[in-house]
Every structure is written in structure tokens, then in C-alpha cells.
Legacy VTK file of the C-alpha trace (Angstrom):
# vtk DataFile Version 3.0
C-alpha trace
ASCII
DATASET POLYDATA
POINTS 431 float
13.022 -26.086 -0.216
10.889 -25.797 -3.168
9.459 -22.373 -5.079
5.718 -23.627 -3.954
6.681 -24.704 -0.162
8.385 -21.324 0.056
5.322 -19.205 -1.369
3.383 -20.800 1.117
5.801 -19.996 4.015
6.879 -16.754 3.460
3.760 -14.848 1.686
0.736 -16.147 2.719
-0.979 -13.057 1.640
-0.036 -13.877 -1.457
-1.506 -17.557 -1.421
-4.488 -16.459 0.091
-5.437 -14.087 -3.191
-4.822 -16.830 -5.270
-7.082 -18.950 -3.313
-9.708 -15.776 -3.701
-9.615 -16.162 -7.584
-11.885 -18.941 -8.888
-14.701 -16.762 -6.605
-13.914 -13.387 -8.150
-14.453 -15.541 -11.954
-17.917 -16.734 -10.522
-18.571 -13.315 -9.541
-17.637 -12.036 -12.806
-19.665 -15.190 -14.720
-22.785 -14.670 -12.893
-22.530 -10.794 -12.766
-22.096 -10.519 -16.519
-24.631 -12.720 -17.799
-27.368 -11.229 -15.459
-27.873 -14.055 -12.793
-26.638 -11.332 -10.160
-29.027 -8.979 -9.239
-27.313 -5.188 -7.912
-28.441 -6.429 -3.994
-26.780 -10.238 -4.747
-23.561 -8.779 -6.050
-23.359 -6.329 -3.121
-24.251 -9.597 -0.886
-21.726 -11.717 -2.954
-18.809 -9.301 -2.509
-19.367 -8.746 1.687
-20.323 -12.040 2.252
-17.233 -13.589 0.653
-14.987 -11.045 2.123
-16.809 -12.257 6.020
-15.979 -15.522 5.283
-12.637 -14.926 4.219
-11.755 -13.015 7.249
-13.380 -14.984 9.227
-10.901 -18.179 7.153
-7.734 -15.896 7.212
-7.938 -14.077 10.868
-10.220 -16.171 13.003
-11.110 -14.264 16.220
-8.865 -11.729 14.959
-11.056 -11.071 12.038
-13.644 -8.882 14.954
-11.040 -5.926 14.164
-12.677 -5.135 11.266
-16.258 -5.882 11.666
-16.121 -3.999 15.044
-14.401 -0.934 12.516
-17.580 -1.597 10.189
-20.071 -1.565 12.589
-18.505 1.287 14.438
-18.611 3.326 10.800
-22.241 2.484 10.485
-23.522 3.922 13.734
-21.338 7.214 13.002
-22.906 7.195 9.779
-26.158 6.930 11.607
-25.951 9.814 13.928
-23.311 12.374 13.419
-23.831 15.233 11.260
-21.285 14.532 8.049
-20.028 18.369 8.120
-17.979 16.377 11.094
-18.220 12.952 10.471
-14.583 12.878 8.934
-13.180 14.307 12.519
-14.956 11.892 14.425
-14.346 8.487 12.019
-10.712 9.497 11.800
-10.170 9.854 15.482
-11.678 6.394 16.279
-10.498 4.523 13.857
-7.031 5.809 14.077
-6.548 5.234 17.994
-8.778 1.215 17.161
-5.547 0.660 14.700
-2.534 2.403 16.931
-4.190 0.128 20.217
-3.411 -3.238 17.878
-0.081 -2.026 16.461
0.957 -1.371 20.340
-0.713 -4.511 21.402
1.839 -6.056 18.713
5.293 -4.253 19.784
4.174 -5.040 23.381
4.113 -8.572 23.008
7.312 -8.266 20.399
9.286 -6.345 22.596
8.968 -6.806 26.535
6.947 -10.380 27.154
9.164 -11.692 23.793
6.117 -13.482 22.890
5.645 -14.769 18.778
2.906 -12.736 17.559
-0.155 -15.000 15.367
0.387 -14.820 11.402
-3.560 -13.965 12.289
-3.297 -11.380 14.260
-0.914 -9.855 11.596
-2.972 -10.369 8.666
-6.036 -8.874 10.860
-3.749 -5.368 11.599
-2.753 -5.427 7.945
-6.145 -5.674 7.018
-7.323 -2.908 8.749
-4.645 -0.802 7.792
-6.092 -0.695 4.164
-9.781 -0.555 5.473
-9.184 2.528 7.419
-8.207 3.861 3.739
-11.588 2.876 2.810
-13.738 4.364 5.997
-11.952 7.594 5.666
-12.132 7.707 1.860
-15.946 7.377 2.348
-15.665 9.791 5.279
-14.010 12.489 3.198
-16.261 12.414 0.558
-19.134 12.708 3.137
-17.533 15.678 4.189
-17.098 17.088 0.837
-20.149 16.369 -0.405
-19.278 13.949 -3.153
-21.206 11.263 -2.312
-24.690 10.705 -0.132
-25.311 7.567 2.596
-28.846 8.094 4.189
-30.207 5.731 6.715
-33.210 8.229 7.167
-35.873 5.238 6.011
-38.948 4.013 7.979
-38.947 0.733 6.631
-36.035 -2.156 7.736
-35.467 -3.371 4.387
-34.781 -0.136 2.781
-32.761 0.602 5.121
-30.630 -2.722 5.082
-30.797 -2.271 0.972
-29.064 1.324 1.478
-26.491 -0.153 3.970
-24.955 -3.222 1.936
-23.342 -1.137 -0.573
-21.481 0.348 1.912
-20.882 -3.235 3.587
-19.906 -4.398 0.231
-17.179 -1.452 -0.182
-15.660 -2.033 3.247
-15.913 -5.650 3.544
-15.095 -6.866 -0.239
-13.118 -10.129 -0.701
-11.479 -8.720 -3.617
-9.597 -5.523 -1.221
-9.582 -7.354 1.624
-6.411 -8.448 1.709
-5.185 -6.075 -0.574
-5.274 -3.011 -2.388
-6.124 -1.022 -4.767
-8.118 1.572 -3.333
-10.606 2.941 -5.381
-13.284 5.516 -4.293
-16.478 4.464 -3.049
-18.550 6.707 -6.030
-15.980 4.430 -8.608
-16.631 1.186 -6.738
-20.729 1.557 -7.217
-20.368 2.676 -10.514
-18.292 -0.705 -11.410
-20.957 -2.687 -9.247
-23.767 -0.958 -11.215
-22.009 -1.242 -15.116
-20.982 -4.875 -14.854
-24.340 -6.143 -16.235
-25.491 -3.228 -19.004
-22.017 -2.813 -20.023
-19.543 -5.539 -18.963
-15.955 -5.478 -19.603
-14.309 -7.948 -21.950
-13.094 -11.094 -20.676
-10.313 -10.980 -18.047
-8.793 -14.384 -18.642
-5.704 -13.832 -21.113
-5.112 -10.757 -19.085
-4.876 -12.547 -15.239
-3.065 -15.280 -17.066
-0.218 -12.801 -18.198
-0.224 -11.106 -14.811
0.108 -14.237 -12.835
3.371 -15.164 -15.099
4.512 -11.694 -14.286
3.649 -12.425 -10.196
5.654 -16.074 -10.569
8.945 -14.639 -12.224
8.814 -11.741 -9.354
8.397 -14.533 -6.817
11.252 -16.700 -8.747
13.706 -13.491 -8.799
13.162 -13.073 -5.353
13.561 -16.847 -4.268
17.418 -16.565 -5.949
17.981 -13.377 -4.739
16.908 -14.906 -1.172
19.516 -17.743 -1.849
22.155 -15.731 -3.100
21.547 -13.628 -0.208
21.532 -16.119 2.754
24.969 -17.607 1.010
26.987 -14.566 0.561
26.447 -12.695 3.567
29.018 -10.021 4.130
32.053 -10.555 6.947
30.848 -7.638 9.654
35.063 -7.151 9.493
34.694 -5.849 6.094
30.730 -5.516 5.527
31.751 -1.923 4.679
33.102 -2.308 1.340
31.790 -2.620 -2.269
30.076 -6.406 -1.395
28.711 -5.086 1.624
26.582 -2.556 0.103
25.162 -4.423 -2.757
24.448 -7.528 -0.335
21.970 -4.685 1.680
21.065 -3.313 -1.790
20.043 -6.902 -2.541
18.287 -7.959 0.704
15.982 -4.401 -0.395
14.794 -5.318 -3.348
14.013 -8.420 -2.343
11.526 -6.550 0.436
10.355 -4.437 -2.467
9.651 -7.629 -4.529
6.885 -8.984 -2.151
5.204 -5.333 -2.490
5.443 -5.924 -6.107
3.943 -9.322 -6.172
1.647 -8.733 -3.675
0.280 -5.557 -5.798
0.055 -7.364 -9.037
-2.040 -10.378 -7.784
-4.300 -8.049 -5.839
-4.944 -6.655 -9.366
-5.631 -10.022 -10.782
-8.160 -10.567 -8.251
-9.793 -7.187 -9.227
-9.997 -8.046 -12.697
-10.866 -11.177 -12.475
-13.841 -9.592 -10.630
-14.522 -7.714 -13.930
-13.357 -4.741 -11.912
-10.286 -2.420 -13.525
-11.154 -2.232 -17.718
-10.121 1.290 -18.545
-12.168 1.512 -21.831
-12.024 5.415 -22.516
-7.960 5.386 -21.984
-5.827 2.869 -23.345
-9.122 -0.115 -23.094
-6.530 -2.331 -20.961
-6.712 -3.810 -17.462
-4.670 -1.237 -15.324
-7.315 0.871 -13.468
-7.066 -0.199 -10.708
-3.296 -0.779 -10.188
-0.954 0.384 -7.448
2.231 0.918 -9.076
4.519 -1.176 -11.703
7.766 -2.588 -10.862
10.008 -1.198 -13.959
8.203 2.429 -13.931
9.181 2.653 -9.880
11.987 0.861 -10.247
13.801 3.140 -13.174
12.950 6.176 -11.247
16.133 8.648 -10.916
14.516 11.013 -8.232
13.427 10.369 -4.846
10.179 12.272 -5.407
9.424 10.403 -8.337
9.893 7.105 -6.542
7.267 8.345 -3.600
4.828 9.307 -6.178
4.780 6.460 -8.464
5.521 3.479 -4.745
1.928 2.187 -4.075
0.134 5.029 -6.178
-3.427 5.028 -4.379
-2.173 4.963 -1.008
0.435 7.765 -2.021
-3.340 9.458 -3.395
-5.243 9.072 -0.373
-2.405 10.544 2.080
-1.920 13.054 -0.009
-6.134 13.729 -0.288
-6.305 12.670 3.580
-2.830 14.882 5.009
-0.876 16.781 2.699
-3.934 19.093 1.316
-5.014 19.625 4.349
-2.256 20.033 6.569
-1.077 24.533 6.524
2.325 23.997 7.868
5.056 21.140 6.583
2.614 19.405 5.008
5.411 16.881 3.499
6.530 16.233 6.810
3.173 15.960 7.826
2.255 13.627 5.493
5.238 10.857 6.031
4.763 11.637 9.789
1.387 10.145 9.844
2.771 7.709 7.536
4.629 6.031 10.189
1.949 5.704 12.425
-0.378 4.493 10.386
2.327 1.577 9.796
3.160 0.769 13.524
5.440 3.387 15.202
7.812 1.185 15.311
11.448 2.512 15.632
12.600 1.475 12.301
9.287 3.579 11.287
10.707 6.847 12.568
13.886 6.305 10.971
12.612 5.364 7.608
9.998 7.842 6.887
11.493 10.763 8.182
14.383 9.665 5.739
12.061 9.375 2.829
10.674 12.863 3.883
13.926 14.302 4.718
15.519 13.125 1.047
12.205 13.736 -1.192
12.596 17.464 -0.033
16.176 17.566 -0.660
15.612 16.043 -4.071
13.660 18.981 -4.918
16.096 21.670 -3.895
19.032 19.354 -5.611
17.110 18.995 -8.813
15.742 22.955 -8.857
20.385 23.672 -8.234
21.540 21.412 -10.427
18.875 21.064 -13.512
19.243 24.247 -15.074
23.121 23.502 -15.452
22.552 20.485 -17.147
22.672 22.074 -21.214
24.813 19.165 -22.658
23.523 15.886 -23.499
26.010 14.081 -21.454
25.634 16.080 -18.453
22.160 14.948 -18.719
22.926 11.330 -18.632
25.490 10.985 -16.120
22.903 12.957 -13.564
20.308 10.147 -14.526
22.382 7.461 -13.847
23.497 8.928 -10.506
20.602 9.998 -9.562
19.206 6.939 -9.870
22.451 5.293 -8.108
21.515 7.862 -5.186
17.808 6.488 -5.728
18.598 3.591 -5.257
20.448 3.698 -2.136
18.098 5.875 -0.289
15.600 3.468 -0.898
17.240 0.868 0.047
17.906 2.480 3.648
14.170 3.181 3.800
13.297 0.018 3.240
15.794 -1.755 5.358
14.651 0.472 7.954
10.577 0.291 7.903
10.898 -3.473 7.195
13.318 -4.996 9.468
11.275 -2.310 11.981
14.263 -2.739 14.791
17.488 -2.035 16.227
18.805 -4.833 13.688
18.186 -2.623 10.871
19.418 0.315 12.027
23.076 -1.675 13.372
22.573 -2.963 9.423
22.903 0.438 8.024
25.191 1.573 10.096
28.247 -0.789 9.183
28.223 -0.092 5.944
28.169 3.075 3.312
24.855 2.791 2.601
23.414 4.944 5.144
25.754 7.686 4.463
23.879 7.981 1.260
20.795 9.620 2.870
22.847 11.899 5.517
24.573 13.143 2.364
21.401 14.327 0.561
20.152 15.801 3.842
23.572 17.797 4.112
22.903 19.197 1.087
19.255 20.011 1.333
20.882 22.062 4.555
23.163 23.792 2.388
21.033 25.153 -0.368
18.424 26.301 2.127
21.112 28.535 3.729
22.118 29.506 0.401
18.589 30.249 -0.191
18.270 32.149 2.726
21.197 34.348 1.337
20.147 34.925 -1.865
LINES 1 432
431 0 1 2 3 4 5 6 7 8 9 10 11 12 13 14 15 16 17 18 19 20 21 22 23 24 25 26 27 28 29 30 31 32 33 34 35 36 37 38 39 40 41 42 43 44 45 46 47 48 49 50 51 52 53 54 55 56 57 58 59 60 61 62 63 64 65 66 67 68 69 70 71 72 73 74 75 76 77 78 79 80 81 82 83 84 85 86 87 88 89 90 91 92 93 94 95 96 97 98 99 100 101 102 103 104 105 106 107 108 109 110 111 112 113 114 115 116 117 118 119 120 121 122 123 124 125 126 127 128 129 130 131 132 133 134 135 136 137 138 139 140 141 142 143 144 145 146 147 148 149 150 151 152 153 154 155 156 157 158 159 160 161 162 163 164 165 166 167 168 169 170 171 172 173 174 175 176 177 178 179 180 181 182 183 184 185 186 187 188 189 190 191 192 193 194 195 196 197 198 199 200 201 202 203 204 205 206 207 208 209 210 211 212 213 214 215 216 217 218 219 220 221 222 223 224 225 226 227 228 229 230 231 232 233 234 235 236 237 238 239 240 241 242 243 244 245 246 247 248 249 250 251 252 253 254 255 256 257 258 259 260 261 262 263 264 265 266 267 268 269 270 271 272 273 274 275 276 277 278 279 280 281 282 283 284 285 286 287 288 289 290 291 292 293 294 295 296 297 298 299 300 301 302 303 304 305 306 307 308 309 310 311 312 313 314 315 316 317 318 319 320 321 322 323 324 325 326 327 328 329 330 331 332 333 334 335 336 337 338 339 340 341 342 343 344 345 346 347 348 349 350 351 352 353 354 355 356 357 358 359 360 361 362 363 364 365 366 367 368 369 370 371 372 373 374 375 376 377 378 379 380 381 382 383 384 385 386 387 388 389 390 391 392 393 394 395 396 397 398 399 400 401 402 403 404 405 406 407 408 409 410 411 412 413 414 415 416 417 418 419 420 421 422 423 424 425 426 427 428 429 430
């Protein structure tokens, strides 16, 4: 099977993006030189992003205009002091009914679920970031949407921003999330100020998204040819085969991420000219920063950095009691609920928390420059294997990956750390 045949089989998200790029560079064109007017891009953006639901998800594609047009009457008539309540709540149980629909159809009829029907969950996933982004700042007060206009046409004019934000070909599919305040202000500077051409820039980041996607294809072949006797899956080969079969999981995040931030820029969308004047504003992590992280809390905060932003903005800050827990618990049902869900996340939350009682133990100890090293490297050994459980787990969503864990000495990476966090908070206790 060749590299392009197996693109096109196995990430059709990805394929789909770069299908999406020649539009985002006519955006960009037309934007730049003036032939867009503010109202055209807005139109450009939503009207490409219909169409390319409406392409990607066919009937399925009504999950998120039904989430849009539900958003807009809310807008309409509740008081924003409790809009956020009220947005949250519908949108929430609109998302949970699909992910059910999905495990019912999985799990007791046995049917195969539509690549469509998929793509139009995933979808709305990452625009219920966007409605309750906009519903949070409502409710803070950091932006203003008023449909209080007598005439139609101002009142269509003040709703296609808002259209635009939600229903964007360039987020559609994929992240980043950005705010809705930072999306009008890039919609409103592209013209009077417009960012350098994004060409050399995508170019480099597509080579970047084809060696990813060529590392992964030999890691998938090395994989499907060397897998582990269940007899003796429990030894040295056994845990680097599951170590392997993660990061090739992680991989697809990675590559999916990167072109997402092609398509962004090629939109003229990302420039961060007051920082470092490159292309990374809008970005949702980078695969050596996450990947040479030595600490479990370092890897949550730096794994898909805007949604590990919002839940923090949307759970953590507001939740009084366990907000960490919190946090990963609605996490997992954001994803699905599957089983593999419940496992995973309360791992991640479970080991994050122990990392910080481990690293507040053992840091202070750590005066010689060796010392220092060796709890780097195994720290990022233990990273690596929590991770890896995490990922098997939320991924492979099933029984199968917990049976997959089990056999080998990979999961007794995670139990360890959570013996320990149960340890120092009795010592804690006693101090």
C-alpha cells in the first residue's frame, strides 16, 4: 500500500484540510489586496465552511447548523448574565445524545458507524468550544452580540460575524481555537494591515506534516510485523511494541494539528508580529516541546494547548471543589464516555496530581548535577509510559485496550505513581 493510498484511508481529516487550502490562499489573495469587503470575508469564511460540511458530513452535517441556529435564538432571547448556563446545558446534552447514538450502534446492534457521522460528532466537539467560548465571554462581559435592530439587514450584518466564527472552513475540521474578540480583530486587520506572505511558511509546515505521516506509516509497519507473543507480551518487547502503537496515535494528533495551522495561515490568520513576527499564533501544541516533557503536568499543559485553555477557562476556574478532577471528568464526556474514557482520564488526572506531590518530595533533594539528570530522564521514562496508557486507553476506547494494558508492565506504571501520590498525602497528613 502506498504513503498517498494510506493518507487517504486512514486520516481523512487530514486530506480533507489539504483539500481546504487553495480556498484559504484565495481568501487570503482577495482579502489582502482589498477585493473582500468585512461582510464578503465574513460570507466567504461561513459559506465555505456550509459547503464543506455539507461535502464532508452530508445529512450529518444538520448537527452543527441545528447547534448554530440553536445559539442564535439563545442569543436572541436570554438575558447573557445566564446565557452561559443555558448554551452549556443544551449543547452539552445535543453532543452526549450523538456520542450515545454512536456506542449504541457500536456496541449492542454491532452496526459500522458512517466515517460521516464521525467527522459530524468530531466537528461539533470543537464547535461547542466555540459556542461556549462566545458564551463565556457574554457572561463576562468581554464581548457584545446585539440583535436589538429594527431593520433585517442590520440585523443579518450583526449576525454573520458570529456565523462566520462558528461555521469557518478554516476550524471546521480542526482547531485552533481562538477567541471570538481575536477572530474579528484578524477578520478586521487583514486589509489595513495584512500579514506577510504565508507561502514559504505552509510549505515548511506541510514537509513537517509529510515526515510525521512517513514516521508513522513505518512505525505502523513495524508495528503490524512485530507484534508481541501474548505468552511473553510482558517483557521488554512487549512494552515498547504498546509504547510504539502510542505514539503512533499521538502522531495523527500531531499531524492533524500542524495542517490545521497551515490552513489558518494560509488564511492570513496566525502572524504574531509583536512576539517573535512568526506564524505560530494560532498553534495547538508542537511535537518535540510535548514530546520532551519529563512531568506529567507539563505534558497536560503543553497536549493540545487551546483546548487545555478553554477547559481550564470553562471547568477548572470555576469549579470550588477538585477542580482537577473536575476538569478531566468533564473531559471524558465531552469525548464520548466511552469506557476506555473513564479509564484514561481519570489516569491522566490521577498521575498529573501525583506528579505534583512527587516533584514538590523529591525536587528539593535534587542539589547535585547528576541527581538532576537521572530524575529527567526517568521522569520522562515514567512520562512516557503514563502516556502511553492514556492514550492506549482513550483511543482504542474498549475492553481491547484495557486487556492491552493489562498483559504487560506498562500499566503498572500509572498504579505506581498513584501509590505514591497515596503515600505522601498520608505523610502529609502527618506532618
Amino acid at each position: 500500500m502506498g504513503l498517498i493510498n494510506w493518507l487517504v484511508e486512514q486520516h481523512q481529516f487530514l486530506m480533507h484540510q489539504c483539500f481546504s487550502l487553495p480556498f484559504a490562499f484565495v481568501f487570503y489573495f482577495f482579502a489582502k489586496h482589498g477585493y473582500l469587503s468585512l461582510t464578503c470575508r465574513y460570507l466567504f469564511l461561513s459559506v465555505g465552511g456550509s459547503v464543506l460540511a455539507v461535502v464532508t458530513m452530508g445529512i450529518y452535517s444538520a448537527l452543527l447548523f441545528v447547534s448554530s441556529f440553536v445559539f442564535i435564538l439563545l442569543l436572541s432571547f436570554v438575558n447573557p448574565s445566564c446565557i452561559h448556563t443555558w448554551v452549556f446545558g443544551i449543547q452539552m446534552l445535543w453532543q452526549t445524545f450523538w456520542h450515545l447514538l454512536i456506542q449504541y450502534r457500536e456496541y449492542f446492534l454491532h452496526e459500522p458507524v458512517s466515517i460521516r457521522l464521525f467527522l459530524a460528532v468530531s466537528s461539533s466537539m470543537l464547535l461547542t468550544q466555540r459556542i461556549t467560548s462566545v458564551s463565556m465571554d457574554l457572561e463576562e462581559k468581554r464581548v457584545l452580540v446585539t440583535f436589538n435592530s429594527s431593520s433585517k439587514r442590520n440585523r443579518c450584518v450583526m449576525i454573520l460575524p458570529l456565523i462566520s466564527y462558528l461555521l469557518s472552513f478554516t476550524t471546521l475540521l480542526g482547531g485552533p481555537l481562538c477567541s471570538y474578540s481575536q477572530f474579528l480583530s484578524l477578520m478586521q486587520g487583514i486589509s489595513y494591515k495584512p500579514p506577510p506572505n504565508p507561502l514559504g511558511v505552509i510549505f515548511l509546515k506541510l514537509i513537517q506534516v509529510l515526515l510525521l505521516e512517513m514516521v508513522r506509516f513505518c512505525l505502523v509497519c513495524f508495528v503490524k510485523q512485530n507484534i508481541p507473543d501474548p505468552s511473553c507480551s510482558a517483557g521488554l518487547c512487549g512494552i515498547l511494541w504498546v509504547w510504539g502503537l502510542a505514539l503512533v496515535l499521538r502522531i495523527q494528533y500531531y499531524s492533524h494539528w500542524r495542517i490545521s495551522e497551515c490552513l489558518n495561515n494560509a488564511a492570513g490568520f496566525g502572524f504574531c508580529e509583536h512576539s517573535s513576527g512568526d506564524w505560530s499564533g494560532l498553534s495547538d501544541g508542537d511535537f518535540w516541546a510535548i514530546e520532551a516533557s519529563s512531568r506529567m503536568s507539563e505534558f497536560a499543559r503543553q497536549w493540545n494547548t487551546t483546548t487545555a485553555s478553554w477547559l481550564r477557562r470553562l471547568i477548572y476556574m470555576r469549579s470550588k471543589h477538585f477542580p482537577l478532577f473536575m476538569t478531566f471528568g468533564f473531559s471524558l464526556w465531552w469525548h464520548g464516555l466511552h469506557l476506555g474514557h473513564f479509564v484514561g482520564f481519570l489516569t491522566w488526572a490521577a498521575t498529573v496530581k501525583a506528579d505534583y506531590y512527587i516533584h514538590r518530595y523529591l525536587h528539593p533533594k535534587l542539589s547535585l548535577t547528576w541527581r538532576k539528570l537521572l530524575y529527567t530522564c526517568l521522569g520522562w521514562i515514567n512520562t512516557q509510559m503514563i502516556v502511553t496508557c492514556v492514550v492506549i486507553a482513550v483511543e482504542l476506547r474498549n475492553l481491547s485496550s484495557l486487556r492491552l494494558l493489562s498483559v504487560t508492565y506498562v500499566g503498572l506504571f500509572p498504579l505506581l505513581n498513584i501509590l505514591l501520590l497515596v503515600i505522601l498525602l498520608k505523610l502529609d497528613i502527618v506532618w
